[in-house]
VEXDREN-2710 file (C-alpha; in Angstrom, 1 decimal):
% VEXDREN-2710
k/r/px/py/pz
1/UNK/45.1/-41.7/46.0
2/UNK/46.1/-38.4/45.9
3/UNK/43.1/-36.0/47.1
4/UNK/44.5/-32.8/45.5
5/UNK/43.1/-33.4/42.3
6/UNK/39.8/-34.6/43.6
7/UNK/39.6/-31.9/45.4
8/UNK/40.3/-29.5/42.6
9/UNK/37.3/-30.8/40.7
10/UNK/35.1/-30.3/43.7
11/UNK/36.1/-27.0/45.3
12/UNK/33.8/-24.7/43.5
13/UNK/30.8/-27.3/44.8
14/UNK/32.2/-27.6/48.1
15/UNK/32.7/-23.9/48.5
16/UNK/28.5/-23.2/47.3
17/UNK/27.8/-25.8/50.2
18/UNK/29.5/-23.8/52.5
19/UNK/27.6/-21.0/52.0
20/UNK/24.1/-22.7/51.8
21/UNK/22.7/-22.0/54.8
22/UNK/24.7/-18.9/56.1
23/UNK/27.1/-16.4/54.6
24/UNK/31.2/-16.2/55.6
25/UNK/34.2/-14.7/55.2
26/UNK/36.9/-16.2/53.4
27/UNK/38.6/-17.7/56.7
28/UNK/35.5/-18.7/58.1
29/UNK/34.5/-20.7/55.2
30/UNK/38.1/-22.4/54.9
31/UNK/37.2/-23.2/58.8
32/UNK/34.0/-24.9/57.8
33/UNK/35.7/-27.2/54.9
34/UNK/38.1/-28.0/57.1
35/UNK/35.7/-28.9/59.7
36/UNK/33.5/-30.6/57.0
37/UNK/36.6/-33.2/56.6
38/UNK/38.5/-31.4/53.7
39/UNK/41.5/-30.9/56.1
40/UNK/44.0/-30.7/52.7
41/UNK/42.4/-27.1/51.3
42/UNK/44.5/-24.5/51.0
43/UNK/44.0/-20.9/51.8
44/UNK/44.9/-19.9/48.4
45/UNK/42.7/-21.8/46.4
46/UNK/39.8/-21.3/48.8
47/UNK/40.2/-17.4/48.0
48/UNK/40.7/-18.0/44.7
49/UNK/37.9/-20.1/43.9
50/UNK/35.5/-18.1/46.1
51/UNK/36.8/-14.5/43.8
52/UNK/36.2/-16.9/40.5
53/UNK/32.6/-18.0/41.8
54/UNK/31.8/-14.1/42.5
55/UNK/33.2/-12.9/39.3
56/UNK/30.8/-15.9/37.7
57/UNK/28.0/-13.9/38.9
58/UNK/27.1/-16.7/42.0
59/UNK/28.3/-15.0/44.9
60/UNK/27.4/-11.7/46.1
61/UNK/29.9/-9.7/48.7
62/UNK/29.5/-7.9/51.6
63/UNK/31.8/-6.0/54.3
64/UNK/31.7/-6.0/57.8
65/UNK/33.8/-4.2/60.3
66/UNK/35.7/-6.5/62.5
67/UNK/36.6/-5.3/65.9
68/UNK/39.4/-7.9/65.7
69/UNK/41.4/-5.9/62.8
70/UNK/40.6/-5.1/59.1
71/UNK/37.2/-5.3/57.3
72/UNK/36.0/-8.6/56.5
73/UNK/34.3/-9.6/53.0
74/UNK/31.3/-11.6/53.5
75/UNK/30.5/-13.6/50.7
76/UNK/26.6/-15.1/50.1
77/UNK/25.2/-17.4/48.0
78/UNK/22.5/-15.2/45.2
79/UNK/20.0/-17.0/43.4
80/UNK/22.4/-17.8/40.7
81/UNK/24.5/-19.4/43.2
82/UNK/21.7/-21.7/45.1
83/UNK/20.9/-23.0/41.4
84/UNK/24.2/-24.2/40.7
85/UNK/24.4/-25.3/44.1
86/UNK/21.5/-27.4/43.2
87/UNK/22.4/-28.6/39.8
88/UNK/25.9/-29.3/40.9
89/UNK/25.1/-31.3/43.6
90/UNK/22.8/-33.1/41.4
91/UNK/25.7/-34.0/39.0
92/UNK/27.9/-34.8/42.1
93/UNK/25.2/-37.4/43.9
94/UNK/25.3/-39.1/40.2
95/UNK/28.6/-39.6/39.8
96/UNK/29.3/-40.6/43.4
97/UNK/26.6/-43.1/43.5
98/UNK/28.4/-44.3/39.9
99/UNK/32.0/-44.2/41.5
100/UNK/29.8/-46.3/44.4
101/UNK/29.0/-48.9/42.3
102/UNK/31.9/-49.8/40.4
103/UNK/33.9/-50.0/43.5
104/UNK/31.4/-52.3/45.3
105/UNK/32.5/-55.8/45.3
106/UNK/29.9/-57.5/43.5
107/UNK/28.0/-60.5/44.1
108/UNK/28.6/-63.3/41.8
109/UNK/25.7/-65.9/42.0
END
């Protein structure tokens, strides 16, 4: 199965859980998916989806020097993002406990 696509239709979701418990930079929350077990992301489409989520009014940004080179943005979950977050998640437990039950072999009595 090819997880591009799945991941496509996850990534705002996956990026929101990210952020749940501490804010990041763009890198830093790539590293964290990655870590997570979503080793296919992309850089791109991490940035891109995190802009999208802050121009939908669920992120808020801040910017931190870096003694390592440039200014970082710091992105952080507002309370427009921690209810999507919620209602999201809510929508993705459904329809992976669904996916979980069609693809368990059934018993047949």
């Amino acid at each position: 199965m090819d997880t591009t696509q799945l991941l496509k239709g996850v990534l705002d979701l996956a990026c929101l859980a990210a952020l749940r418990d501490e804010d990041g930079y763009g890198y830093d929350i790539l590293r964290r998916l990655r870590t997570a077990g979503l080793t296919e992301v992309g850089d791109a489409s991490v940035y891109g989806t995190l802009r999208r989520l802050f121009n939908a009014g669920l992120l808020t940004t801040y910017v931190v020097p870096s003694d390592e080179g440039p200014h970082r943005k710091y992105y952080a979950l507002n309370p427009a993002g921690r209810a999507e977050l919620q209602r999201s998640g809510k929508t993705w437990h459904g329809f992976a406990s669904t996916m979980d039950d069609l693809l368990r072999e059934r018993e047949t009595a």
